[in-house]
C-alpha positions in Angstrom: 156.0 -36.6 7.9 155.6 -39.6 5.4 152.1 -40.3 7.3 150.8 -37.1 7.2 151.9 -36.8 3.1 149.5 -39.8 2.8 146.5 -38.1 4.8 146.6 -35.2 2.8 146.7 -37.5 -0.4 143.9 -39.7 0.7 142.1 -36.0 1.6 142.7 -34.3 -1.7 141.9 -37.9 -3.6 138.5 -37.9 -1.7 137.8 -34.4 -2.5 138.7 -34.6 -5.9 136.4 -37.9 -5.9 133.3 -36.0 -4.5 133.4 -33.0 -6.8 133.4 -35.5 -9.5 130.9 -37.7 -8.2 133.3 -40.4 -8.0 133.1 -41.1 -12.2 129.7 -41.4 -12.7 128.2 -39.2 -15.0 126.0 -36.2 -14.2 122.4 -36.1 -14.6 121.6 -33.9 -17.4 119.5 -30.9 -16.2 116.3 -30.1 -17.3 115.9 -27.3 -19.8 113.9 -24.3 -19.2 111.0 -24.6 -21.8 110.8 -20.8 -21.9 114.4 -20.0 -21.9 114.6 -22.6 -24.9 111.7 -21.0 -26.5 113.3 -17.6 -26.9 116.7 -18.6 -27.7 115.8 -20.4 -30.8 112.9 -18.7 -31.6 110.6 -21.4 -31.9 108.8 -23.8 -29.4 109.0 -27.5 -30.4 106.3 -29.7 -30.8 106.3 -33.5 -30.2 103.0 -35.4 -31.9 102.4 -38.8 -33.4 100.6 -38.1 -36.2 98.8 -41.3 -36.9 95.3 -40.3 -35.1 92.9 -39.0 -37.4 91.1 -36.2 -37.1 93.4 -35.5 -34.2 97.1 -35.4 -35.8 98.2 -37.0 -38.8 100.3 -36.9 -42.0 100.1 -34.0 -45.1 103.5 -34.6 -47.0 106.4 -33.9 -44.7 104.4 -31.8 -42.6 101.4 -32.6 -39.9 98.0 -31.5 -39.6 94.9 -31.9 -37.6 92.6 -30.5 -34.7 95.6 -30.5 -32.1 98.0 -29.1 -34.9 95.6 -26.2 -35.2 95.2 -26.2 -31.4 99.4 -26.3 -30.9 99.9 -23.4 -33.5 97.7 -21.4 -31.7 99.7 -22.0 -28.7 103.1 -20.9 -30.4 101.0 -17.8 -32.0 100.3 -16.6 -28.3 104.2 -17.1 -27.6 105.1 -14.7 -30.4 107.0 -17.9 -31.9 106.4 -20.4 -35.1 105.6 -24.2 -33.8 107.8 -26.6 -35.1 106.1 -29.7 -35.0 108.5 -32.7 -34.0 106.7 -36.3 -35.7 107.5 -39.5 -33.2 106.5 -42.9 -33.2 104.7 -44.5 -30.2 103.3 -43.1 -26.8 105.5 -44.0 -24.4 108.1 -42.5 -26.3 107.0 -39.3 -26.3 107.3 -38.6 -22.6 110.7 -39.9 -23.1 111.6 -37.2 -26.2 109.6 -34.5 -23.7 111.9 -35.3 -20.8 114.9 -35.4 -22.4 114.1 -31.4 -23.4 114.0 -32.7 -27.0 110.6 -30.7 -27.2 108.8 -28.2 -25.3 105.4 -29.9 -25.4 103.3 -33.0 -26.3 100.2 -32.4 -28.4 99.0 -35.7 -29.7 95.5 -36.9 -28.1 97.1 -37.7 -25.0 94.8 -38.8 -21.7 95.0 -36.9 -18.5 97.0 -39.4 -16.5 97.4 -39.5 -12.8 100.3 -42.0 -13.0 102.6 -39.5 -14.8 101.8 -36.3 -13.1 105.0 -36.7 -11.0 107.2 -36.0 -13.9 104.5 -34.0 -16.3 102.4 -31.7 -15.8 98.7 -31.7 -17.7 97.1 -28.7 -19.0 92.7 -28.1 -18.3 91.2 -30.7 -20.9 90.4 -29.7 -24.4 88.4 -33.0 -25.2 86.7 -35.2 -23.6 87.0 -39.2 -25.0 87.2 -42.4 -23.7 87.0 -46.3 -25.2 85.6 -47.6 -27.3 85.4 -51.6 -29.5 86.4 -51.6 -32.4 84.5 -55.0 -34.4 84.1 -56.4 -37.7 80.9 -55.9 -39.2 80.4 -59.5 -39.5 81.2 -60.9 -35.8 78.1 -59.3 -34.2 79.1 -61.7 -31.2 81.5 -58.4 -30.0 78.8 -56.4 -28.1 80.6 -55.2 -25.2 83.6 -55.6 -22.4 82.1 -59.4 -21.3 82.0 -60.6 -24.7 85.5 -59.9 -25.7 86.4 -63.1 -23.1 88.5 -65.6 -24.6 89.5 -63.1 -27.8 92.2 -61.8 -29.4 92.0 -57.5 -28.8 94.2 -55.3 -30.2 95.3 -51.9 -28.3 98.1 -49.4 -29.0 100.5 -49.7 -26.8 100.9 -47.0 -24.3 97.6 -45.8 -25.2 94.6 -45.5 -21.5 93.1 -48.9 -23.9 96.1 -50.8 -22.8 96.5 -50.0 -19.7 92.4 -50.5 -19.3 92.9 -54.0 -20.8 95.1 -54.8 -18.6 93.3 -54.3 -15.1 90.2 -55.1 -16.2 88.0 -57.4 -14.4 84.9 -58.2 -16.5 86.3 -60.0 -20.0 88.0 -63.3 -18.8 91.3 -65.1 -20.7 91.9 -61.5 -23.2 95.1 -62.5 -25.5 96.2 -58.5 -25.6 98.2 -57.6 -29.0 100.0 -54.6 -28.7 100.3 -52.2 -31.8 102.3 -49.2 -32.2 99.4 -47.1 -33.2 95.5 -47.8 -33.3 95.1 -47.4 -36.8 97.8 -50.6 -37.2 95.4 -52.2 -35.0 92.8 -51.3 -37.3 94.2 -52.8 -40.6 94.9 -56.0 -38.6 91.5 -56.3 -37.4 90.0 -55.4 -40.9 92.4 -58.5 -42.3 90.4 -60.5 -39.9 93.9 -61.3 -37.7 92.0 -60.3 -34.1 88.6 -60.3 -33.4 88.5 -56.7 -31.9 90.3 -53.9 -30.6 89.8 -51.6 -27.6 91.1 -47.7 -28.0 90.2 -44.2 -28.3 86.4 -43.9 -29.3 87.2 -40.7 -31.7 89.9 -42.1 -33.3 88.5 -45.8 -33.8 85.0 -44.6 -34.9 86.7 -41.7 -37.5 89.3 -44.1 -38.7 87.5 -47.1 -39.0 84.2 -45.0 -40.9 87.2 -43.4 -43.3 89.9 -46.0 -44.0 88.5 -49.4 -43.0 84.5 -50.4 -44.7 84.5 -53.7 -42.8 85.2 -52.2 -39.2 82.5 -50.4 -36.9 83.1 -49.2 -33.6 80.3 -49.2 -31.0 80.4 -47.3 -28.0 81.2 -49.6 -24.0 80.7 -46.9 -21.6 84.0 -47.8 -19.9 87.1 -45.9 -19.4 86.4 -42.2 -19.7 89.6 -39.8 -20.0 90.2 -36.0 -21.3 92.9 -35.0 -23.3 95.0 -32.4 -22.6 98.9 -30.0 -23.5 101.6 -32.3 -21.7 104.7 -30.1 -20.7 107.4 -31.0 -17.7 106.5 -30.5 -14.8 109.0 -27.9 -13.9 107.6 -25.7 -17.0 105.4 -23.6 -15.0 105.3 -20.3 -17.1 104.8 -22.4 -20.4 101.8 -24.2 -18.8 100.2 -21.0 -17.6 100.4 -19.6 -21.2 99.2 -23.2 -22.9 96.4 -22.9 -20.5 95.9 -19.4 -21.6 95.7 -20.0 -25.0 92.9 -23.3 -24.3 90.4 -20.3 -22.3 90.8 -18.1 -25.2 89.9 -20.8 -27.8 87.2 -21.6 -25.5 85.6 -18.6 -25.0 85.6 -17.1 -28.4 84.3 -20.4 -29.6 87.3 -21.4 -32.0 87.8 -24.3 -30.0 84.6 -26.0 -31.0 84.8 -24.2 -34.7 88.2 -26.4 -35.2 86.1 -29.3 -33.9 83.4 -29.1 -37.0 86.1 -28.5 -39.5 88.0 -31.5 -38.7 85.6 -34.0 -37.9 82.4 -32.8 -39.6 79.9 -34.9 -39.5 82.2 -38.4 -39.3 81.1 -39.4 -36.1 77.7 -38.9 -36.7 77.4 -40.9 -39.9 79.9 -43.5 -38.3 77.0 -43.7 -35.5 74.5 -43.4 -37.8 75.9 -46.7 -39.9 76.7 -48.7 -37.0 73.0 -48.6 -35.2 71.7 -49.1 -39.0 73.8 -52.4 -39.3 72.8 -53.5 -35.5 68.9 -53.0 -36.8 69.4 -55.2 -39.6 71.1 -57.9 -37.9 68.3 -57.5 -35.1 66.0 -58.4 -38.2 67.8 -60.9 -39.5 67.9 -62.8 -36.6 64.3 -61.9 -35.8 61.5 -64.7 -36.0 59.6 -64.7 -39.2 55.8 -65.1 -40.2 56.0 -67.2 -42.8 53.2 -67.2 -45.9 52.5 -69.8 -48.0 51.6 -70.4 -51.4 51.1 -74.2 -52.9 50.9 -73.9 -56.8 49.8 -77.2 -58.9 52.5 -76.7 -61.9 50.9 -80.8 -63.0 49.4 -83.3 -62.6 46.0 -85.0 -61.8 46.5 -84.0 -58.2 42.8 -82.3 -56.7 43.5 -78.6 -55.4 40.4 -79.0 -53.1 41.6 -81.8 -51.8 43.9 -79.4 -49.6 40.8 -77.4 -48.2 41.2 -77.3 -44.1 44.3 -79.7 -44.1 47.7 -77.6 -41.5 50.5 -77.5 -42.3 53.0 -78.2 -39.8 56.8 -77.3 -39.5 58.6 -78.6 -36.7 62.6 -77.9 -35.5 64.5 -76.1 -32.7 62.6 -73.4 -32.9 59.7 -75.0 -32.2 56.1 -76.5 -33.2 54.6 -74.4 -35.4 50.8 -74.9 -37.4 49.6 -72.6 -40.0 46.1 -71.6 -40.7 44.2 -74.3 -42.9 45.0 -74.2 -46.5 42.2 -72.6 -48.8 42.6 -73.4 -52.6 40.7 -71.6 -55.9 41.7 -73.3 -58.8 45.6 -74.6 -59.4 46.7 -72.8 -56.1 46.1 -72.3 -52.8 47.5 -70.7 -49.7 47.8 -70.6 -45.9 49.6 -69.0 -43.3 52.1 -69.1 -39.8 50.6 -66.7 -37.7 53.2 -67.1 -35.2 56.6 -66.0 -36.1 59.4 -68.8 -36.0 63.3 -68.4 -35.6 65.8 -68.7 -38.4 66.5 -72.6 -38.2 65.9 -75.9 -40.0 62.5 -77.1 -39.7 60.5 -80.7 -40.9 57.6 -79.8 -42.9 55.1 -83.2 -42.2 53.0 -83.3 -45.6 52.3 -86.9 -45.3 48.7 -86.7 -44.9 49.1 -84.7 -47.6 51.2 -85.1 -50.7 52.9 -88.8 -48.6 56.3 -86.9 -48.2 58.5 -85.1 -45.9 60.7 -82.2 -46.6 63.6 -80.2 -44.6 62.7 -76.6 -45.2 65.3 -73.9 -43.7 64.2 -70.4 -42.7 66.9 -68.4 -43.1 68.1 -64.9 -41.6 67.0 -62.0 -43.5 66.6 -58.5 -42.9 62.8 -58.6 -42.7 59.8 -60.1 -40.6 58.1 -61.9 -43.4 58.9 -64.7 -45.4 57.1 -66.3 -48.9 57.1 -70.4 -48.7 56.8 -71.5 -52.2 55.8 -75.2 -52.8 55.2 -76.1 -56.8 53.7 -79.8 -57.0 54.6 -81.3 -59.8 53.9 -85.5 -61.0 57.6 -85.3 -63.0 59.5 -83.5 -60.2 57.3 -84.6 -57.1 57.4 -81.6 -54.3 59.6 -78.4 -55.1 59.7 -75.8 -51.7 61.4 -72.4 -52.1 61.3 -69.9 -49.3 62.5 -66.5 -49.8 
């Protein structure tokens, strides 16, 4: 009898044990998005508002093309949206798992790796990555020449992930921000030398907040942004994607569009191809024109008549046209175009001197060479 008392012990302890799962906690079930919905009257909306024109700040409250695009959603639901603000990407999957919100609305890629837990509604956007530069490090063209840099990305974000399996730009130092427009203000203090992100919301931010930055477009990394919602939120997904054909169809969708971003991208575009022209020109070669004035002196003008001038440097050997003179001055010409550079102008034969004379970079094709001669202050050149 005292054997069988301890069996049925042992039995009722590992019962007990079982239906308790032996002490461990329970895994917290998932909500019902809709059943949440229509007990408290609302559906809840997780965003980080930092990404302009998409989501950002007004006050305490948000606003945005995916606001307007997320209160149409709760407007089809017969509810008001109540728009939940979190920091960081990552963390909004966590905050939509948990069932702390119904949905994510915040420029989020179409991601493959996370559609065993979430489900993605049809794209509202198309976007991909762009580079983000100073104006002044025209070096940053494209992925190869970002080797050896320092690029910012936010973290979370399809950049940072990109950056990380690319194959093309060798011995990247990645920083990690918590947004892009962080990024942004440390690349416009000149603390990295570019950073890689959403095209949009580099190109709109940068144009608005940030005169020093441009953003150029790398063909790489193309994505679509879309509702997130769990995955087990079937119903609320079939009426997100609902409300996205609607908006499509009567054209509000692209009528939200041109009120938030107007005309940003374009004059960002617009801006950046104007600064890559100039710099284009400023590195261009230049003809160079000369003009040789006698300021005094008993020096002959005529004496000059035929005599080349020749400049010499990295760029090359270059001879201008003979010099004609008519009175006190006289002029000549290079015909062929040198690069920006320091170049040895040989007047020996001439004046019995030698001068350094630098063509700078300017935005233009043609330069003036001025050269005064003067008995008190000998040779004076000035090219502008």
């Amino acid at each position: 009898m005292q054997i069988k008392k301890h069996i049925l012990s042992i039995v009722c302890l590992t019962a007990v044990l079982a239906l308790s799962g032996c002490g461990e906690p329970k895994e917290k079930p998932v909500p019902n998005a809709m059943q949440t919905i229509e007990r408290i009257n609302q559906v809840r909306i997780g965003t980080d508002a930092v990404h302009l024109p998409f989501e950002f700040g007004l006050d305490t409250g948000v606003q945005g093309y995916d606001i307007d695009i997320g209160n149409e959603i709760a407007k089809d639901l017969g509810v008001d949206a109540r728009w939940v603000k979190l920091s960081g990407y990552n963390h909004l999957f966590d905050v939509l798992k948990n069932g702390e919100v119904e949905m994510l609305v915040s420029a989020i890629a179409i991601d493959p790796a996370r559609q065993e837990e979430f489900a993605f509604s049809q794209p509202y956007y198309e976007s991909g990555d762009g580079i983000a530069r100073r104006f002044d490090n025209n070096e940053i063209k494209d992925l190869a020449s970002l080797s050896g840099k320092n690029v910012g990305v936010g973290a979370g974000r399809p950049g940072d992930s990109f950056m990380q399996n690319q194959q093309t730009a060798s011995d990247v130092t990645i920083v990690r921000f918590p947004n892009l427009d962080d990024a942004l203000g440390a690349l416009n203090r000149q603390e990295l030398n570019a950073v890689v992100g959403d095209e949009p919301i580099l190109t709109f931010s940068g144009f608005k907040s940030y005169p020093n930055v441009t953003t150029q477009s790398a063909d790489m990394n193309e994505y679509r942004y879309a509702v997130v919602v769990r995955k087990s939120d079937a119903e609320l997904l079939a009426s997100v994607n609902k409300t996205l054909d609607r908006l499509k169809a009567s054209g509000e969708l692209e009528s939200m569009q041109k009120k938030w971003f107007q005309d940003v991208l374009a004059q960002a575009k617009a801006a950046h191809e104007a600064h890559v022209k100039e710099e284009e020109l400023r590195r261009s070669p230049k003809r160079i024109n000369v003009r040789i004035n006698k300021v005094s002196g008993q020096f002959r003008m005529d004496r000059l008549d035929g005599f080349v001038l020749v400049l010499q440097g990295t760029g090359g050997t270059f001879r201008s046209t003979p010099i004609l003179t008519e009175g006190n001055s006289g002029n000549c010409r290079f015909n062929t175009p040198m690069p920006p550079g320091d170049y040895k102008l040989d007047m020996m034969s001439i004046f019995k001197t030698a001068a350094t004379v630098t063509v700078q970079e300017y935005p233009k094709t043609a330069l003036d060479m001025l050269i005064n001669v003067s008995d008190k202050d000998g040779i004076m050149i000035e090219v502008k």
